[in-house]
Backbone bond lengths (Angstrom), bond angles and torsions (degrees), N, CA, C in turn:
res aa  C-N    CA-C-N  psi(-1)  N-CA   C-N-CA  omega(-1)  CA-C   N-CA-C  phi
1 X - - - 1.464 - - 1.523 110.08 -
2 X 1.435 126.79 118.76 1.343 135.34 156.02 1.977 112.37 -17.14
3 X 1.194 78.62 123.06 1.808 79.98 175.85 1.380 121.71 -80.56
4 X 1.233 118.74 106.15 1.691 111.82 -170.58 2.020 116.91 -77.60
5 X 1.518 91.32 155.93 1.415 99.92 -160.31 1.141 104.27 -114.28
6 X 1.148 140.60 -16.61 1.600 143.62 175.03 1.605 98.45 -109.99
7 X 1.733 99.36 139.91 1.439 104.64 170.89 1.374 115.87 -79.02
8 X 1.336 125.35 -25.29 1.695 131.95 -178.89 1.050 113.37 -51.60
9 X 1.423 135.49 -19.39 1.464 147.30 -142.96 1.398 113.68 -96.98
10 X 1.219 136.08 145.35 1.306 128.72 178.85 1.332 103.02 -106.27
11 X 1.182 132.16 130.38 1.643 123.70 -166.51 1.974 92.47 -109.21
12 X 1.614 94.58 -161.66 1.860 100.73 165.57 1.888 118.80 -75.92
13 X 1.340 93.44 148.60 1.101 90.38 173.35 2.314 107.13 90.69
14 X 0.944 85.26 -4.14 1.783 99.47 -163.38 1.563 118.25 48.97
15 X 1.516 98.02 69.28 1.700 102.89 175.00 1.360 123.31 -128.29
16 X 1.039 125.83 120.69 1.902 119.49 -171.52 1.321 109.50 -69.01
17 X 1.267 110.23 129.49 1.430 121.89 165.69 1.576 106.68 -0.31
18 X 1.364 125.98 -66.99 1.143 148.95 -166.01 1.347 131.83 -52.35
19 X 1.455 93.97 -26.76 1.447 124.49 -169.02 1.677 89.69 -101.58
20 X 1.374 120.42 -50.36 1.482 129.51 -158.97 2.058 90.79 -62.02
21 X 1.088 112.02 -43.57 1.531 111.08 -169.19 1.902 112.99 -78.33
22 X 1.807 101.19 -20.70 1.382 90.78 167.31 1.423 122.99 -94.55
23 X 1.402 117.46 -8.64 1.651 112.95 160.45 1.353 107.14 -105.14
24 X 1.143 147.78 66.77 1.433 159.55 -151.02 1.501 85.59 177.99
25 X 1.326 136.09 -44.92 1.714 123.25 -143.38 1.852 101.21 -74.17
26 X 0.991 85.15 151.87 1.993 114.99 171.34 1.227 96.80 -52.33
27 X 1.483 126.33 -49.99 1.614 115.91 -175.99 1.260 109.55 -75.75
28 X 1.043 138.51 23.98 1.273 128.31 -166.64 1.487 97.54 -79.75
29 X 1.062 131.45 -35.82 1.343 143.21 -162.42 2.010 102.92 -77.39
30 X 1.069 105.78 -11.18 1.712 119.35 174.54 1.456 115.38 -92.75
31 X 1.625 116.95 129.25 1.160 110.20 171.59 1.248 131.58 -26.84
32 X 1.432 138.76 112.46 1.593 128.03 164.20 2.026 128.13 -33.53
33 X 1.816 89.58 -34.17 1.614 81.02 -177.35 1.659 100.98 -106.79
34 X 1.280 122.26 37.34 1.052 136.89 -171.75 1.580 96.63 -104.37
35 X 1.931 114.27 -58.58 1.395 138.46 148.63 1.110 128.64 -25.85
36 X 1.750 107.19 -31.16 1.398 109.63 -147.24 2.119 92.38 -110.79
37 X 1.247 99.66 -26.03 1.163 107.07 174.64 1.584 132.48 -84.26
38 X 1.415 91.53 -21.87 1.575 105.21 -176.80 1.843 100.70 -84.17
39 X 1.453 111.66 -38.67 1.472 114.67 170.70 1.458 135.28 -55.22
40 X 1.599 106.52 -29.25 0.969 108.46 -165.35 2.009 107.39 -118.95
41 X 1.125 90.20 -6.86 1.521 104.65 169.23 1.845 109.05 -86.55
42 X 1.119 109.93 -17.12 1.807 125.62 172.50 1.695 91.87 -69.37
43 X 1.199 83.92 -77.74 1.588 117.46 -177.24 1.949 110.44 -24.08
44 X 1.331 102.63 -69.11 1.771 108.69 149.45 1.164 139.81 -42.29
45 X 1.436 107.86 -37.78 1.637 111.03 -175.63 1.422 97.27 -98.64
46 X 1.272 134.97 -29.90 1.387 128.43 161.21 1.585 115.31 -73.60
47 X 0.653 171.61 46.81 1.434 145.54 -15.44 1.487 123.79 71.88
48 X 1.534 100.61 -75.67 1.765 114.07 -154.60 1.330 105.86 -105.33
49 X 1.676 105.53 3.87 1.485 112.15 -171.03 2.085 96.30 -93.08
50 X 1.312 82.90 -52.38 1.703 74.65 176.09 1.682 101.06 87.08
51 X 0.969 132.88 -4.76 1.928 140.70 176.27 1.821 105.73 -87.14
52 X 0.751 120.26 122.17 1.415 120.22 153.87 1.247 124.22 -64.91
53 X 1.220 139.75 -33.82 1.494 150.52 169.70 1.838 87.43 -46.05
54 X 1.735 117.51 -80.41 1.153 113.52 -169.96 1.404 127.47 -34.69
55 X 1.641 112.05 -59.12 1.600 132.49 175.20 1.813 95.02 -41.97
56 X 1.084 122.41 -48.11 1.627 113.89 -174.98 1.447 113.99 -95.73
57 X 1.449 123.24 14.08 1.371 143.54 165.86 1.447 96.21 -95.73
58 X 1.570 148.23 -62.28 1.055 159.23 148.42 1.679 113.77 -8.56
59 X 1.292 81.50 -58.05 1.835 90.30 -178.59 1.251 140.59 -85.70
60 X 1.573 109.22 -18.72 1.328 136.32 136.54 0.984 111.83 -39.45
61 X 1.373 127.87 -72.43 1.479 137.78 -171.35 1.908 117.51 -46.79
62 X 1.514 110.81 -51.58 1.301 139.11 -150.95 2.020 82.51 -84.44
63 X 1.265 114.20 -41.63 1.663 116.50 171.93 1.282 117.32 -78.17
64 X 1.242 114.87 -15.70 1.763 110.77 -179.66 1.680 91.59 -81.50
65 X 1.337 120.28 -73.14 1.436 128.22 -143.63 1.628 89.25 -66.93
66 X 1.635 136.64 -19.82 1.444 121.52 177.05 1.389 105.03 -52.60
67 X 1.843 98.09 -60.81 1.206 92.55 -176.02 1.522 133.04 -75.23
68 X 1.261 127.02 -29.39 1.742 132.34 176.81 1.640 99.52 -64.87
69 X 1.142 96.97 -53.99 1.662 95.41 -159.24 1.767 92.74 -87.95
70 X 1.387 130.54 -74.37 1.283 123.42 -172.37 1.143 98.01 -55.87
71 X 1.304 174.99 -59.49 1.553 158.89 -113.54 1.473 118.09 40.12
72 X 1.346 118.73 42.12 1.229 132.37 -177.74 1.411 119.04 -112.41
73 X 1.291 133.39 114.36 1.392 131.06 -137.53 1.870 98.93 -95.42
74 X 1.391 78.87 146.50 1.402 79.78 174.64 1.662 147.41 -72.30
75 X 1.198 91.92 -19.11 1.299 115.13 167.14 1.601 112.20 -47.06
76 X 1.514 96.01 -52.73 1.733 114.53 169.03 1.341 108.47 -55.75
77 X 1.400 116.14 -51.83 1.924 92.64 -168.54 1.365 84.13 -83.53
78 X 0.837 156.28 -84.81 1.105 131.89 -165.79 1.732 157.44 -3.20
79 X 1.265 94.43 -30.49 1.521 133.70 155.90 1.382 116.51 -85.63
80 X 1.342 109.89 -42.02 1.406 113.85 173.20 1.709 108.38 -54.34
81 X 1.253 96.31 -56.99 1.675 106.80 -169.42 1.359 118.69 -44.06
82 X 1.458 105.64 -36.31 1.551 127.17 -174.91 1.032 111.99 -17.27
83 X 1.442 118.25 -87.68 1.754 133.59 -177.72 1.108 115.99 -55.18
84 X 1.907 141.57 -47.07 1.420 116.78 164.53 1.442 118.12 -67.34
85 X 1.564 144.41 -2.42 0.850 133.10 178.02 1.358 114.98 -90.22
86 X 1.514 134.99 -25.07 1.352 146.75 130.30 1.444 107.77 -22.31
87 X 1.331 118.28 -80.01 1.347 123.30 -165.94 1.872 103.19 -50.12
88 X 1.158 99.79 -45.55 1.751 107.26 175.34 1.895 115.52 -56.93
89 X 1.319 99.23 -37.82 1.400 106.89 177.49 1.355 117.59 -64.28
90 X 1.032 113.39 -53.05 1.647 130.83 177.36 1.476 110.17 -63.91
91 X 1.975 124.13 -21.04 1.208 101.25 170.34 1.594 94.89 -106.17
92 X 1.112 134.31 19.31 1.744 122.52 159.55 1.395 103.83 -72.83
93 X 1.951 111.59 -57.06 1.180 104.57 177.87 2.010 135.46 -38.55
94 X 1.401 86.33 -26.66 1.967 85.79 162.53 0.978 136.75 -76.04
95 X 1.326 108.49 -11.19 1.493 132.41 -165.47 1.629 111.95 -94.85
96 X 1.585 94.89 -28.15 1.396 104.97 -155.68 2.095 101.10 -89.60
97 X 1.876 92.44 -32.69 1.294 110.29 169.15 1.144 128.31 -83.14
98 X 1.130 110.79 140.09 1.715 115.11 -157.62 1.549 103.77 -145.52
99 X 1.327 121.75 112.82 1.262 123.50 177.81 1.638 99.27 -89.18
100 X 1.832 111.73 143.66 1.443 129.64 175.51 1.771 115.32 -153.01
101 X 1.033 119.91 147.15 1.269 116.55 -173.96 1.618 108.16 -70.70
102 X 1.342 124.72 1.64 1.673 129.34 -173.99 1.441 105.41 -150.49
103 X 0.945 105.03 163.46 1.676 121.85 178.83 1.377 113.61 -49.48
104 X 1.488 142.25 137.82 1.045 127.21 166.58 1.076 118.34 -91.60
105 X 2.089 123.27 -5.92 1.348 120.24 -154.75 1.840 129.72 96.56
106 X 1.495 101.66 -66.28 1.567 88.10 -174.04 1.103 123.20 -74.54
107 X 1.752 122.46 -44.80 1.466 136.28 169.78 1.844 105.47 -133.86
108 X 1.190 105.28 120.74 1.540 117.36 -179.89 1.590 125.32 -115.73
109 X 1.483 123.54 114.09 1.668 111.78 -178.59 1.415 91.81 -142.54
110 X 1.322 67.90 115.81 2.049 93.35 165.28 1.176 130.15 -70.44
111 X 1.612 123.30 104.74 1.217 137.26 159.66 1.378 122.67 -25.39
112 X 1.467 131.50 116.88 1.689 121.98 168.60 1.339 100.59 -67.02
113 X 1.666 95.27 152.52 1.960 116.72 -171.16 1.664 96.95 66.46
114 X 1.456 131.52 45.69 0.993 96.03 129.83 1.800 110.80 92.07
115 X 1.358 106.32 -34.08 1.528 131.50 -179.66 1.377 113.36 -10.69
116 X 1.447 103.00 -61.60 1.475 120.32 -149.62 2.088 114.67 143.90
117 X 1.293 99.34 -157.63 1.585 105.54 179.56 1.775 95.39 -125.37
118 X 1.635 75.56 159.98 1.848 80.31 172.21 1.310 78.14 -128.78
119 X 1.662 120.39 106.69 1.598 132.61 161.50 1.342 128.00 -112.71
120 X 1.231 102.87 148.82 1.482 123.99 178.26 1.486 126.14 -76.67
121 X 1.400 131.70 86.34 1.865 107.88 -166.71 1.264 103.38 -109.67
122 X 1.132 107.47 164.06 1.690 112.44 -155.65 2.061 86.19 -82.39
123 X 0.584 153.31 23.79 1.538 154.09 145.40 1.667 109.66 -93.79
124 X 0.836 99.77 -30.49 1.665 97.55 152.31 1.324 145.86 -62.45
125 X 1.705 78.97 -43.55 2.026 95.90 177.31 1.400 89.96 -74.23
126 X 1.693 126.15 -65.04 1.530 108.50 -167.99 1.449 124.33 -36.33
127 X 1.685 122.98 -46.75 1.065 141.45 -170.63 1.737 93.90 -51.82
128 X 1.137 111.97 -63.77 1.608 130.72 -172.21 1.739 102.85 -45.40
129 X 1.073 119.44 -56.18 1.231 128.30 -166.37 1.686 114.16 -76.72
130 X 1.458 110.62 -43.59 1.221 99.40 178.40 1.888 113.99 -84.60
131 X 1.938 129.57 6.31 0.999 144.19 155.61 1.777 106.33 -64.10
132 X 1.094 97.23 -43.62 1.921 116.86 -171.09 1.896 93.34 -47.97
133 X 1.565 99.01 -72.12 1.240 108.72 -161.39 1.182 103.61 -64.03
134 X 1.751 125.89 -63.76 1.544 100.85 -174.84 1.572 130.59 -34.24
135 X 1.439 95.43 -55.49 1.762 109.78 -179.56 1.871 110.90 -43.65
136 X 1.578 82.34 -59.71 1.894 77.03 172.12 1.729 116.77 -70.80
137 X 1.183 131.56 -18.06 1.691 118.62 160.23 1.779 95.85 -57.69
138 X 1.298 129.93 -89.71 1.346 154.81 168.27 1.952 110.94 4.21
139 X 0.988 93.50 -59.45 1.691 109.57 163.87 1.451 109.17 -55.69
140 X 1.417 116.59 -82.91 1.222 118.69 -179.79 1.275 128.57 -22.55
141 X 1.330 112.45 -50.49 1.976 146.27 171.35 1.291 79.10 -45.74
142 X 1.481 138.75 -85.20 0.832 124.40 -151.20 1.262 131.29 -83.62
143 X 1.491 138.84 0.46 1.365 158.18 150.35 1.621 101.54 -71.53
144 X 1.233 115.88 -19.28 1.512 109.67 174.53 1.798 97.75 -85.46
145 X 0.957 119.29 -30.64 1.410 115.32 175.44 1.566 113.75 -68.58
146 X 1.716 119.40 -45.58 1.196 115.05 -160.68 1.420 114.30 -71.93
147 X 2.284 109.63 -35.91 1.213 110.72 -171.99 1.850 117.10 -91.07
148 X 1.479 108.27 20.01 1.531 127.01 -176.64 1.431 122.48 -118.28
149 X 2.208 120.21 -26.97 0.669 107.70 156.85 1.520 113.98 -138.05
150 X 1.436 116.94 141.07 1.357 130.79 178.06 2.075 107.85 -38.36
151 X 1.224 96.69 148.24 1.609 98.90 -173.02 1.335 99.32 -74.02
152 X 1.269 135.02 -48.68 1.760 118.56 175.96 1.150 129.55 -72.27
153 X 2.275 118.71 1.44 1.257 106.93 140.20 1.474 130.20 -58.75
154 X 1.122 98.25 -36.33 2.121 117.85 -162.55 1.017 95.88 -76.86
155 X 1.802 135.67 -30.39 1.740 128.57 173.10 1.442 93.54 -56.67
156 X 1.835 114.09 -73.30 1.450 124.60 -177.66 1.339 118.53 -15.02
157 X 1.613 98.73 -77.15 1.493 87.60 170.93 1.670 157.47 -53.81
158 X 1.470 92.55 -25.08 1.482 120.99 165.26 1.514 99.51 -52.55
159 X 1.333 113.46 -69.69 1.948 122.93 -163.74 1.577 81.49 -68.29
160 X 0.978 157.06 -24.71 1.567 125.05 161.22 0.987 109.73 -69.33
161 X 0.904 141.31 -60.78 1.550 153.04 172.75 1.845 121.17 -29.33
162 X 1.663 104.11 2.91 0.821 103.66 -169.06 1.701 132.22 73.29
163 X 0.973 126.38 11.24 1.472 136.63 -177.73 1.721 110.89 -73.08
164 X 1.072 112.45 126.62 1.613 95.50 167.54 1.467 148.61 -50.23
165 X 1.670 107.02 134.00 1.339 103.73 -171.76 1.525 127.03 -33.21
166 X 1.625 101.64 -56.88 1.096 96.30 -178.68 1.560 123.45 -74.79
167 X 1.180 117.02 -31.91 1.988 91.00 156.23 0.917 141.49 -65.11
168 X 1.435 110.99 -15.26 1.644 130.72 167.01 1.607 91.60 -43.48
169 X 1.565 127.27 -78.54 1.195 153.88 179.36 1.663 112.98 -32.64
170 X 1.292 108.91 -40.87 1.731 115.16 -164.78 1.604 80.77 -95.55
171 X 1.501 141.24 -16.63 1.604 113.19 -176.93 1.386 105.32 -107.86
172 X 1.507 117.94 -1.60 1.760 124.75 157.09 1.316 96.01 -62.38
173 X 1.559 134.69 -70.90 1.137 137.68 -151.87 2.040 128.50 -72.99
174 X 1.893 80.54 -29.50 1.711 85.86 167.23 1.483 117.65 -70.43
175 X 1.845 97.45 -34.96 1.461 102.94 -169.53 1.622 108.96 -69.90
176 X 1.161 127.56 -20.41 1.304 125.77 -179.20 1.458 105.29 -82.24
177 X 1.441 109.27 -48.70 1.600 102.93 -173.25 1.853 124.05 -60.17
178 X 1.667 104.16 -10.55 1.198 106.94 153.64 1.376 136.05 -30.45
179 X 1.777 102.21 -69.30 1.526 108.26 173.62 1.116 117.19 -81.52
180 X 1.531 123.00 -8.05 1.369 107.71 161.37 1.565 116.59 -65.29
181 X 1.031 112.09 -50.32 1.634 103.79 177.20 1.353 119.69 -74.73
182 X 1.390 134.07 -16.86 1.156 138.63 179.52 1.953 89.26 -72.05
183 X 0.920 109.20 -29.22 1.815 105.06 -159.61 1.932 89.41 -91.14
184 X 1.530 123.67 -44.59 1.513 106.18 165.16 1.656 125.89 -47.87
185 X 1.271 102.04 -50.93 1.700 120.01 -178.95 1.395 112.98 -49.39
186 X 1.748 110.82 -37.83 1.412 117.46 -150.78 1.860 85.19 -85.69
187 X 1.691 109.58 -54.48 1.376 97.43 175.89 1.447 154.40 -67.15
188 X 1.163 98.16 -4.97 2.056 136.84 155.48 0.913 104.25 -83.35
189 X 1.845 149.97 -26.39 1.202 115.51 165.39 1.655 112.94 -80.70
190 X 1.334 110.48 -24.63 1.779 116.03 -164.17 1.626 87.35 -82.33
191 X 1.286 136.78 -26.85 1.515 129.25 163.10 1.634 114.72 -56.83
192 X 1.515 125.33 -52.37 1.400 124.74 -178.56 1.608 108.28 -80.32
193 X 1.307 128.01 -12.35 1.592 117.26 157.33 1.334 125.21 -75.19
194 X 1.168 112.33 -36.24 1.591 121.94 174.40 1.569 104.64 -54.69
195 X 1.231 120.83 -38.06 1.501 127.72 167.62 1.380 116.93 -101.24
196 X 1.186 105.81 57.71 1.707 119.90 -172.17 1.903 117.15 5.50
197 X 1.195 105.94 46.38 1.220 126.08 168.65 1.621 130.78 -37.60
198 X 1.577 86.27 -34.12 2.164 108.20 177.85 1.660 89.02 -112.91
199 X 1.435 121.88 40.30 1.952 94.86 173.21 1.508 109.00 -71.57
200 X 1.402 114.86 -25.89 1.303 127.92 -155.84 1.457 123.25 -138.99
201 X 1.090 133.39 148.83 1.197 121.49 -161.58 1.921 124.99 -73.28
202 X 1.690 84.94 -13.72 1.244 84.10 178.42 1.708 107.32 -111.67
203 X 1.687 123.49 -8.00 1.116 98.73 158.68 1.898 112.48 -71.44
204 X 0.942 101.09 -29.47 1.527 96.31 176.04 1.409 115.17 -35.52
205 X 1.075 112.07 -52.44 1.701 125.00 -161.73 1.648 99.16 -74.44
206 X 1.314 126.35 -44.23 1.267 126.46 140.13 1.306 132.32 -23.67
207 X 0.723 106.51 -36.27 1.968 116.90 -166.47 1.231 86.78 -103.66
208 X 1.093 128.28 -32.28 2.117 121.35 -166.69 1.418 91.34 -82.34
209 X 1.758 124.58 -52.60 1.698 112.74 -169.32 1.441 105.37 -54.59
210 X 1.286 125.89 -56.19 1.414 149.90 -156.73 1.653 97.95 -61.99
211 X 1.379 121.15 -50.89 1.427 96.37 -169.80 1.687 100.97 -101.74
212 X 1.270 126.75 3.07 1.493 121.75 148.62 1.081 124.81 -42.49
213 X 1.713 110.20 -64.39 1.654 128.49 164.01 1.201 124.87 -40.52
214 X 1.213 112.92 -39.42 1.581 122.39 -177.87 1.669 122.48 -96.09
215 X 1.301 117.28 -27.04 1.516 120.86 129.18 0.951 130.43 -32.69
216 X 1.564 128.90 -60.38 1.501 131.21 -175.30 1.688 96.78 -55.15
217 X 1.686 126.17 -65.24 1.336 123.23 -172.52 1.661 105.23 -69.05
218 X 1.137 122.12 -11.59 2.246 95.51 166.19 1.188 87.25 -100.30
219 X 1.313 155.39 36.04 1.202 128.74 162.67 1.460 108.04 -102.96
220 X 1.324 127.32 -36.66 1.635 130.41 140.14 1.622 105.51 -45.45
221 X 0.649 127.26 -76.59 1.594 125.01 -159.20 2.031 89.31 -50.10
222 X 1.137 125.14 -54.67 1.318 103.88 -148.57 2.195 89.02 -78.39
223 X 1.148 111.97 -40.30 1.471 123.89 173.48 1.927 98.65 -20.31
224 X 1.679 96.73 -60.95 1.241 109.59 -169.39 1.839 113.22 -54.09
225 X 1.297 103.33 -47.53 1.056 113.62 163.12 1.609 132.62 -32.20
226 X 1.231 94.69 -82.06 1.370 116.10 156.18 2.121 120.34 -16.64
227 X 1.501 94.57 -65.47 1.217 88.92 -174.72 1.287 100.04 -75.49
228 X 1.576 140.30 -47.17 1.695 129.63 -179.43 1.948 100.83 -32.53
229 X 1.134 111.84 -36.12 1.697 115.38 -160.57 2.037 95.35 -82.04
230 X 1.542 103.15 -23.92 1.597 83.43 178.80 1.685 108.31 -84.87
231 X 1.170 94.71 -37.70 1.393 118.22 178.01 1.620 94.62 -30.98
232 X 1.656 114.06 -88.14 1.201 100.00 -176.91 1.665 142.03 -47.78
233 X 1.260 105.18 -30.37 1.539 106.02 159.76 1.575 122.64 -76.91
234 X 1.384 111.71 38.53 1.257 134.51 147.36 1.825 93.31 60.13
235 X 1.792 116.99 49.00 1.257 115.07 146.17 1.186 136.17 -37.26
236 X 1.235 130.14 114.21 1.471 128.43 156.21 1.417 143.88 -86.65
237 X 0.775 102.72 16.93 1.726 119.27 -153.98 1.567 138.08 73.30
238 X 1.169 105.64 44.55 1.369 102.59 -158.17 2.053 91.86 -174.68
239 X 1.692 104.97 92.86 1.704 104.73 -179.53 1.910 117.78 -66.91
240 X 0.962 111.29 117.21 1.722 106.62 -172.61 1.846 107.74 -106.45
241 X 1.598 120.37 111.01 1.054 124.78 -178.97 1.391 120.24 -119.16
242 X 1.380 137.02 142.40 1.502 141.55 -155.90 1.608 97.89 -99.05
243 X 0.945 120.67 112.16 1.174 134.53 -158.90 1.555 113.83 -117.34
244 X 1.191 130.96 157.49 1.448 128.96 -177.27 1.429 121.12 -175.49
245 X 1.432 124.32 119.17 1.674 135.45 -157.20 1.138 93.81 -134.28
246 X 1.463 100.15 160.95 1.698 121.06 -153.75 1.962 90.00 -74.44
247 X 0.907 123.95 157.87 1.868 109.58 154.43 1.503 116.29 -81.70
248 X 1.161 93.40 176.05 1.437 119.46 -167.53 1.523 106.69 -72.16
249 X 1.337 140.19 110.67 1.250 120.76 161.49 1.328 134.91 -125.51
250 X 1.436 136.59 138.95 1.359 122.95 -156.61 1.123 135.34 -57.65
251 X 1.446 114.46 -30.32 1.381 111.29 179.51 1.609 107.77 -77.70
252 X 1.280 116.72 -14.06 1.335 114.12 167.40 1.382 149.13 -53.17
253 X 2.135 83.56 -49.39 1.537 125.75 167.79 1.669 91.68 -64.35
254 X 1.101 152.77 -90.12 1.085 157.45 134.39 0.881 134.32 33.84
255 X 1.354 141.23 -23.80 1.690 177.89 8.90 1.181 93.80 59.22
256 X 1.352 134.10 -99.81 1.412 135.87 166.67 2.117 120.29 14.27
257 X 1.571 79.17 -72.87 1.558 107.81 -175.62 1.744 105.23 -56.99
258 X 1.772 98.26 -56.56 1.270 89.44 -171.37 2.240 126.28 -62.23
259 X 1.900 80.39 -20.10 1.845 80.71 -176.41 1.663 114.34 -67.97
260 X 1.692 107.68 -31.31 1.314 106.80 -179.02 1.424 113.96 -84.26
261 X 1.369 132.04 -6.88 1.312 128.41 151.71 1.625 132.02 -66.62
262 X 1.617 71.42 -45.27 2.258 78.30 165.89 1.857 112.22 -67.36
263 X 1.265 108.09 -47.59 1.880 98.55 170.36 1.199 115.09 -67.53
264 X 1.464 134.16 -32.75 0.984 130.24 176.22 1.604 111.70 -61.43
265 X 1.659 123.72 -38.24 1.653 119.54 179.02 1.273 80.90 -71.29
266 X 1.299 143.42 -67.16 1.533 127.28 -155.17 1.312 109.53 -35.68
267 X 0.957 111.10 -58.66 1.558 110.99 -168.27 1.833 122.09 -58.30
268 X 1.132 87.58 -51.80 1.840 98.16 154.79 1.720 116.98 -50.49
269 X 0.867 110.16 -29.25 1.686 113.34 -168.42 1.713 97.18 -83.90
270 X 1.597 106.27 -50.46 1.357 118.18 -177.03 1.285 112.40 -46.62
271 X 1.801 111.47 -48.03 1.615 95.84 -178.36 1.173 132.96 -110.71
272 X 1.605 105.12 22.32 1.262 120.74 -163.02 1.893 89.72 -104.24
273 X 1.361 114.11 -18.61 1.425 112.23 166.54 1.651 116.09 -119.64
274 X 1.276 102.99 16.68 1.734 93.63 159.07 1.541 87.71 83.90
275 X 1.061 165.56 -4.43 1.455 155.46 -173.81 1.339 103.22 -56.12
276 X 1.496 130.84 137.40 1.486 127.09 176.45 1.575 95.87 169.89
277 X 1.517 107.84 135.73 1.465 124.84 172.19 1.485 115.72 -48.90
278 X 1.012 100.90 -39.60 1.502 109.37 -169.17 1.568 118.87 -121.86
């Protein structure tokens, strides 16, 4: 099967790109809460470290082992990253802007009527920059989780973990209703191209209201469906799936231990000598 390059995509079998690279990955063969601990213990100490040097020590890290160890190209996370790093940009930019009735000096734009300035002070940019890096360590952590372990390990582990049944249940059911609607959407758009639906910019926009609208109503109708089909396999309230994760193995656990001890001295070293981008 063709290796897909966009996560938006619905491939064979109804699996997103995304999904295809975390049961495909090299780690697959590594405990899930082995994954799940090493990610989110990064994820914390980049976090609790508060350094920007670290957050982009973090993220370095979380992009090497996708690619060396997961075999997941970079180009791909990379694309992936795109949109939360936008969304991240746009909230530095508030941070960085600072409305005052006078000049602050570094960057100054004068309001019409008189307003005030919309300025830039270099305690802003720091502020901005060391938000940048955590978020981008923080992200990464977690794209190292999504493209390493399959989503009905990460339910699995949760319902061991003690998590409640019923969200256990509502993130089986969102996660499925994904490709159900990704698979309505996908066949309403290949219906409005066949009838040159995108020739123009404004039939386009046509074709986008129209099969929005009409999504929202099969998505009840097929929903409805759905439950008549659990119904008959004599549902009770309560979804039961056969599940299966790599085991636990020591040199793994072991590896694990040693990476969050080495970021963890990093981080101690970092602020115990003042190290910081900004």
């Amino acid at each position: 099967m063709k290796r897909p390059h966009l996560h938006v995509h619905l491939h064979e079998g109804g699996m997103l790109s995304i999904d295809h690279w975390a049961q495909h990955s090299r780690l697959r063969s590594v405990s899930p809460y082995l994954k799940l601990l090493l990610a989110l213990g990064l994820l914390i100490l980049c976090l609790a470290a508060n350094n920007a040097a670290f957050g982009l020590a973090v993220a370095l890290f979380m992009l090497l082992a996708l690619r060396l160890a997961g075999g997941v190209p970079l180009t791909y996370v990379c694309a992936l990253l795109t949109v939360p790093l936008l969304f991240i940009a746009v909230s530095c930019l508030a941070i960085v802007l600072d409305f005052s009735p006078q000049p602050l000096g570094l960057w100054d734009l004068p309001l019409p009527g008189q307003l005030g300035y919309l300025s830039a002070t270099t305690p802003g940019l720091k502020a901005a920059g060391l938000l940048f890096c955590r978020a981008y360590g923080a992200v990464c952590c977690l794209y190292f989780l999504s493209l390493t372990i399959p989503m009905q390990e990460i339910i699995m582990v949760l319902g061991r973990l003690r998590l409640p049944p019923l969200v256990i249940e509502l993130m089986y059911l969102i996660y499925r209703y994904i490709f159900l609607l990704l698979d309505i959407q996908h066949r309403m758009t290949v219906a409005a191209s066949s009838r040159l639906g995108y020739a123009s910019l404004r039939r386009a926009w046509f074709s986008f209201t129209h099969i929005s609208g009409n999504l929202l109503a099969a998505s009840f109708k097929r929903s409805s469906a759905c439950l008549d089909a659990m119904d008959a396999r004599c549902y009770s309230g309560r979804l039961r799936f056969l599940t299966h994760s790599a085991p636990l193995r020591p040199r793994h656990a072991t590896l694990c231990l040693l990476c969050l001890l080495a970021f963890g001295g990093l981080a101690v070293y970092l602020k115990q000598k003042g190290v910081d981008l900004f």
